[in-house]
N, C-alpha and C positions, 0 to 999 in steps of 0.2 A: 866806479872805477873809470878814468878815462884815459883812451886805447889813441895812442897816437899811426892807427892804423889807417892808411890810407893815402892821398896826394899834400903834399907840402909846396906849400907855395912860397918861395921867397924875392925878395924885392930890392935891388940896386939903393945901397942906403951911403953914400959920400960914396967911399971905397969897398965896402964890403957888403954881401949881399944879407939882409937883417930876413930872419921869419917872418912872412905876410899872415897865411890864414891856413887853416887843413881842414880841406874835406872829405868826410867820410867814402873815398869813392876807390874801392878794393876791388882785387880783381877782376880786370880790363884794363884793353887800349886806350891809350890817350895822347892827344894833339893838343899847343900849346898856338898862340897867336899873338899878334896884338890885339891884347885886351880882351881876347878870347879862349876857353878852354872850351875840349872837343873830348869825350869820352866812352866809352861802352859798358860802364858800369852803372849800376844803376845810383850809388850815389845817397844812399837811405833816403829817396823820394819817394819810395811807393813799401807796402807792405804786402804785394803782391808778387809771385815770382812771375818772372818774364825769361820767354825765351832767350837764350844765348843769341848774339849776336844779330837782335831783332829791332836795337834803335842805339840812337844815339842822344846823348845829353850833353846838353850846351849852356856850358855858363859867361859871363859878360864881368869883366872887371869896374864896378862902379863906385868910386867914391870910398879906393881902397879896399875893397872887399868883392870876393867872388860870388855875382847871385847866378842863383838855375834863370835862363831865359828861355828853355822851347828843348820838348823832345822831337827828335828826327827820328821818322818811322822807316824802316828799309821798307823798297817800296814790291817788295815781295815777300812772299812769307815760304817759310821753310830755310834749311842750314846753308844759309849763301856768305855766312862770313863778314856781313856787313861790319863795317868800321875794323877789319885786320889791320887796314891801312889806315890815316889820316893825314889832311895835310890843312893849318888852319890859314888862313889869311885877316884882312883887315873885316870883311863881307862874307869870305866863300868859306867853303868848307868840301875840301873832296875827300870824299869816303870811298874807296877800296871794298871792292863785293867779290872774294875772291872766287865763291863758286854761282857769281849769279849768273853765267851763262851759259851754266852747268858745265864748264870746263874748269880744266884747272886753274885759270887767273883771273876770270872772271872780268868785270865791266869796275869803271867807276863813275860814281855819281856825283855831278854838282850841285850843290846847295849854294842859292842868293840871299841876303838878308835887306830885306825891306823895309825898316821902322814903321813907314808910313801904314802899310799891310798887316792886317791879322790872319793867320800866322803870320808871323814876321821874317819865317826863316819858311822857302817851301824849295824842294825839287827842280832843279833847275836845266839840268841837262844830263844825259846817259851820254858816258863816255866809253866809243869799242878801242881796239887795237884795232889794226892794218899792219901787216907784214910789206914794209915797203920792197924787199929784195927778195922774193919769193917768187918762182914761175909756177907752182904748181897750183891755181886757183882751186881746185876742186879741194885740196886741202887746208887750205889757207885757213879756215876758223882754228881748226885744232891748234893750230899754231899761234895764233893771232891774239887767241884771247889770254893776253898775260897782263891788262892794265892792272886788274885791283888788287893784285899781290903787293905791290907799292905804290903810293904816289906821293907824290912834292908839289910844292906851288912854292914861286916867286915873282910876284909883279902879276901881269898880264899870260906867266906861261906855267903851264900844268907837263907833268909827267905822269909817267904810270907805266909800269912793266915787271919784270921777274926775274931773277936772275937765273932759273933752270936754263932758259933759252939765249942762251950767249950769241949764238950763230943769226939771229932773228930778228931785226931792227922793228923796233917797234913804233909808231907814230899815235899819235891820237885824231880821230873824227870824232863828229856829233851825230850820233842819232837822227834819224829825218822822223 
């Protein structure tokens, strides 16, 4: 019996977009790129259960067809949310850790992809919030940490924030 259960890929054919490929990849998040898929499902790679929300799969469009290129490990363990969010690029990939700084919004993480490097895809930068228009610093994290609830990437600029906190500008820093 086969189950057309799961991502459907289709593809710009003259005027109308024609079916590409389907992969088995159910239940989870998924981010789309060029020439990149980004997902939290496991995707029938493993026959093994895996914690919820504990990596990410990354496939590469080649030569027409979508192959698996690299799992992304969140790079903590326990219920942080990893990949709630996603956003893909041409290299990057910013994953959304909604509870990894054990607040409500959690951090997001960038991933570089390096061909020349094995792994090809590693960790590239932890991304906080800063409450730009806040006076009360003592409080500032609770409020602050809303990047991995969503994020977007275009070009050169990344976001990241929440929509509970309306009142709360939020910026992105790096990590030291």
């Amino acid at each position: 019996i086969q189950s057309d259960l799961g991502v459907h890929f289709y593809r710009l054919a003259g005027d109308t977009f024609a079916f590409e490929q389907l992969l088995p990849c159910a239940e989870g998040y998924f981010a789309l790129g060029p020439d990149l898929f980004a997902t939290t499902s496991d995707c029938g790679l493993s026959q093994m259960p895996v914690a919820e929300h504990s990596f990410i799969n990354v496939f590469r469009r080649q030569g027409g067809e979508w192959l698996f290129e690299q799992t992304l490990d969140a790079p903590v363990e326990g219920e942080t949310y990893f990949g709630r969010s996603m956003a893909v690029g041409a290299d990057r990939i910013v994953v959304g850790s909604v509870a990894y700084s054990g607040t409500r919004g959690g951090d997001a993480i960038l991933f570089e992809h390096d061909a020349a490097r094995q792994p090809s895809w590693r960790g590239y930068q932890l991304l906080h919030g800063i409450a730009a228009d806040f006076d009360d610093w003592d409080d500032l994290r609770s409020y602050s940490e809303t990047v991995g609830y969503a994020v977007g990437m275009a070009g050169n600029t990344i976001v990241g924030g929440a929509p509970s906190d309306p009142d709360v500008t939020t910026e992105l820093r790096a990590s030291q």
